[in-house]
C-alpha positions as CSV (number, residue, x, y, z in Angstrom):
1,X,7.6,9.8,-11.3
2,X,10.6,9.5,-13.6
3,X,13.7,11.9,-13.9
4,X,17.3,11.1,-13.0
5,X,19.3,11.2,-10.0
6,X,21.9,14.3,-10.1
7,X,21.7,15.2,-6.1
8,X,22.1,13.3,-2.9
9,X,19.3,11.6,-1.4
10,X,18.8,9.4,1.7
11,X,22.4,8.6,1.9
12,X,22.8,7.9,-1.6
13,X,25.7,9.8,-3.6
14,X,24.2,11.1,-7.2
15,X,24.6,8.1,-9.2
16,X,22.7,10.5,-12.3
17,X,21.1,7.0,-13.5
18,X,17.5,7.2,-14.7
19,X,14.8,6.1,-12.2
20,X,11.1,5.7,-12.7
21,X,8.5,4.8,-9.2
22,X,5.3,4.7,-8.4
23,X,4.0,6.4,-5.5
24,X,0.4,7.9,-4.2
25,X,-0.7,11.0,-3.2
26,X,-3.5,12.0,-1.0
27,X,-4.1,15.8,-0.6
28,X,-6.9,17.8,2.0
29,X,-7.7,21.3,0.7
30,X,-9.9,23.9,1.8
31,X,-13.8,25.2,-0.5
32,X,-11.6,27.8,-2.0
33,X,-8.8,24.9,-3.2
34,X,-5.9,25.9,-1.1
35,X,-3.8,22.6,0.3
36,X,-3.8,21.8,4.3
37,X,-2.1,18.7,4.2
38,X,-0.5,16.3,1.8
39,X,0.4,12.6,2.7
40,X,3.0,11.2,0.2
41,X,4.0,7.4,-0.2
42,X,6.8,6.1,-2.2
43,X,8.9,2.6,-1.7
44,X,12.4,4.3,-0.3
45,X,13.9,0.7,-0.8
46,X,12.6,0.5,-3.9
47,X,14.1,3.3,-5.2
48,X,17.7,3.0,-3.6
49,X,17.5,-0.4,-5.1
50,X,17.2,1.2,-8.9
51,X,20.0,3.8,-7.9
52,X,22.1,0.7,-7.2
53,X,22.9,1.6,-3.6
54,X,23.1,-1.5,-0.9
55,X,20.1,-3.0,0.3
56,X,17.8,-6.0,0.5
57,X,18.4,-8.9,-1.7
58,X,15.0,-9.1,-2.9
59,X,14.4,-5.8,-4.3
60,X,17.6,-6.4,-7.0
61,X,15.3,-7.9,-9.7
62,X,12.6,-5.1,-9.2
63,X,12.2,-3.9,-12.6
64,X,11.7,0.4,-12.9
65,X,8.3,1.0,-13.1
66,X,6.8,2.1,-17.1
67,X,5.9,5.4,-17.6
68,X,2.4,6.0,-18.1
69,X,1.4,6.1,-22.1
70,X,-2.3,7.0,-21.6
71,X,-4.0,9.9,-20.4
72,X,-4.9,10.5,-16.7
73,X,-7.8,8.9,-15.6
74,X,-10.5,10.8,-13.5
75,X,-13.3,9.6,-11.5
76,X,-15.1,11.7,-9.9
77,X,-17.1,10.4,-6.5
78,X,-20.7,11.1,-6.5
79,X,-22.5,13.8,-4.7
80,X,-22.5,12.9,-1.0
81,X,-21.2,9.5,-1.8
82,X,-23.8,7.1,-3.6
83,X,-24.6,4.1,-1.5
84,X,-22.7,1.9,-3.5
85,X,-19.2,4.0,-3.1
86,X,-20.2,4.2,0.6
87,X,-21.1,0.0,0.6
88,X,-17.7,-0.2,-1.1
89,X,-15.7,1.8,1.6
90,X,-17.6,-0.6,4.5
91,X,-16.5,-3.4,3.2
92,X,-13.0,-2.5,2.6
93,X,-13.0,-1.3,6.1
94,X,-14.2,-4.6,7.4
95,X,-11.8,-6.5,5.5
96,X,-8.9,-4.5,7.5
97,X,-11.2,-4.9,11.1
98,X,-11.3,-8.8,9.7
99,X,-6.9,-8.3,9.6
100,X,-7.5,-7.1,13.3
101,X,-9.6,-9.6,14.7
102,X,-7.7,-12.5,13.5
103,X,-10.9,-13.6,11.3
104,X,-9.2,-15.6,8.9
105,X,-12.7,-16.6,7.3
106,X,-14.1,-12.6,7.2
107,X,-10.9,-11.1,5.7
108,X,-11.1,-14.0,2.7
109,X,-15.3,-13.7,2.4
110,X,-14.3,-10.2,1.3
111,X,-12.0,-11.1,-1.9
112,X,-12.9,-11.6,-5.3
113,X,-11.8,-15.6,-6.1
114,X,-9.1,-14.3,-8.2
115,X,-8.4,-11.1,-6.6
116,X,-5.2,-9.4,-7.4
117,X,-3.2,-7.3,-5.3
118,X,-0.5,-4.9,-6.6
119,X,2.6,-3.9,-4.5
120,X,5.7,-1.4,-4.9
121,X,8.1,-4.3,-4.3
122,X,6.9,-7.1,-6.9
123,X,6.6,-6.6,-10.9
124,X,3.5,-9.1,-10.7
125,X,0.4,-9.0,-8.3
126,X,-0.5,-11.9,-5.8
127,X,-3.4,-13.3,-7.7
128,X,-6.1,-15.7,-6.0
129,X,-8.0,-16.6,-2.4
130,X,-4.6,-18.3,-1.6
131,X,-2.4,-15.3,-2.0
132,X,-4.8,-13.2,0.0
133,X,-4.5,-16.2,2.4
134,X,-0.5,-16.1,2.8
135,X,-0.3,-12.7,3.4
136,X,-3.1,-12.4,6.1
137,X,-1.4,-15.7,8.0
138,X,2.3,-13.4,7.2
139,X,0.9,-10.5,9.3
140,X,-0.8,-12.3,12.2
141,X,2.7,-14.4,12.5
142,X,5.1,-11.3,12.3
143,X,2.8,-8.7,14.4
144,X,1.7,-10.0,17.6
145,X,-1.1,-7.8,18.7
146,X,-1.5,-6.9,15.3
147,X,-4.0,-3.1,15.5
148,X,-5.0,-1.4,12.4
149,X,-6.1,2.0,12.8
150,X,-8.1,3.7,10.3
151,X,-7.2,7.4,9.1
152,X,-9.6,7.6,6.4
153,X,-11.9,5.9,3.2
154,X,-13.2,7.2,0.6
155,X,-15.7,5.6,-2.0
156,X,-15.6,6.8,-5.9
157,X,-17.4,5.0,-8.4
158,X,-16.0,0.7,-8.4
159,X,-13.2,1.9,-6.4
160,X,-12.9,2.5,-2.7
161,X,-9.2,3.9,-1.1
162,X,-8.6,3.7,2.4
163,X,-5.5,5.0,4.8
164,X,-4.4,3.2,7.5
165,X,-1.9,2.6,9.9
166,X,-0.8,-1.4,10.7
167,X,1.2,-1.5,14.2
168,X,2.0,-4.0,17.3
169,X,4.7,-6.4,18.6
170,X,7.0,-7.2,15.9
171,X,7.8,-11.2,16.7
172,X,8.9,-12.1,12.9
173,X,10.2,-11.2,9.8
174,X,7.8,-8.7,7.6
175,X,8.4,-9.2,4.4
176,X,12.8,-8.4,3.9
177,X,12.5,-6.3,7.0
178,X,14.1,-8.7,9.8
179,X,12.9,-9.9,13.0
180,X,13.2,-7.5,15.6
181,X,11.8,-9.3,18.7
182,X,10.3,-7.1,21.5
183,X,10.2,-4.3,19.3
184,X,7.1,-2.2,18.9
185,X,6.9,-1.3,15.1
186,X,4.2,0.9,13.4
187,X,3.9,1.6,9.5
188,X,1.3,3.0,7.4
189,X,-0.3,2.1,3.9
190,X,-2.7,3.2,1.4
191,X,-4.7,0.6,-0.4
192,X,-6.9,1.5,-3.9
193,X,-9.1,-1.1,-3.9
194,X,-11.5,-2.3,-7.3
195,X,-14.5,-4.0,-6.2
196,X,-17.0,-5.9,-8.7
197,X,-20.2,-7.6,-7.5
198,X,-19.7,-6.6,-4.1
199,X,-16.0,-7.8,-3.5
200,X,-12.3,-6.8,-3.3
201,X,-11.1,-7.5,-6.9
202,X,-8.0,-5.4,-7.5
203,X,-5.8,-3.9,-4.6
204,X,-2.8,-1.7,-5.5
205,X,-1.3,-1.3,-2.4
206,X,1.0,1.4,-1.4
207,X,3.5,1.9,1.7
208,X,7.3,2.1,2.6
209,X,8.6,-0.5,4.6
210,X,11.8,0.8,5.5
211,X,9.7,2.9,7.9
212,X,9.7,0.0,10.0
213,X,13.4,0.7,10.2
214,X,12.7,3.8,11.5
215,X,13.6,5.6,8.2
């Protein structure tokens, strides 16, 4: 999305600067097309950081995002789900159950060597086993009784896309948002996965972690 800031938003005066984020959205409609519910995600920080407004440190450099040159993309899913988009879903869905469990060795077995993963907060991906690695040791540290709760997955061609909600005893840092010891926190995240030969190549991975925040 790209336009310009001329009103208020989240506490932020117009600045009427130019701003340009990514964001996913994942719509339910009825057989006759008519919308039932619609789940939006966008990076609030983020975008507060563009506008200039105060905020972490480490979302100054963020660059705007690039607008789009090429044409939408569609892929369509197969009727009923072919057993590969379905395959692709499962093991998506273990590799979060793998997060859960504290299976260090299941959640890596399920990425690509030189799997990349894409976030709202970084201009370049976490590339490679050790990356994947990092983040998985990040989560157990700052979330004691770390739970993820699956609210949906869907298989389409290569690609699988799964909502889900991460939650549990905050006991650390998670990523800029500070330690809030004691503190039950909850936050939820969309993740468009890319598998090839059977594993997790290419994640781009979508939440708002200011909701931890409470905002």
């Amino acid at each position: 999305m790209t336009g310009t800031h001329a009103r208020d938003w989240k506490g932020v005066a117009a600045t009427h600067k130019p701003v340009a984020f990514k964001g996913v959205t994942i719509l339910w409609t009825k057989d006759d097309g008519s919308i039932t519910d619609i789940h939006v995600y966008l990076d609030v920080a983020a975008v507060k950081a563009q506008l200039g407004a105060p905020g972490p440190k480490e979302l100054a450099g963020v660059p705007p995002v690039a607008a789009p040159t090429a044409p939408p993309q569609l892929i369509d899913q197969s009727e009923a789900g072919s057993p590969t988009e379905t395959a692709n879903a499962t093991k998506v869905k273990a590799a979060l159950d793998a997060l859960e469990n504290n299976d260090e060795a299941a959640y890596l077995a399920a990425m690509a060597d030189d799997v990349e993963v894409y976030t709202l907060e970084s201009a370049q991906p976490a590339r490679g086993k050790e990356a994947a690695k990092a983040y998985f040791k990040a989560m157990r540290k700052a979330i004691g009784q770390l739970d993820t709760n699956l609210m949906g997955a869907w298989g389409y061609g290569n690609y699988a896309v799964v909502e889900y909600s991460v939650s549990g005893e905050q006991l650390g840092p998670i990523g800029w948002i500070p330690a809030h010891r004691d503190k039950v926190v909850r936050f939820e995240v969309v993740d468009v996965c890319e598998l090839r030969d059977g594993k997790i190549g290419r994640v781009w991975r979508y939440d708002n972690p200011i909701q931890i925040e409470g905002e």
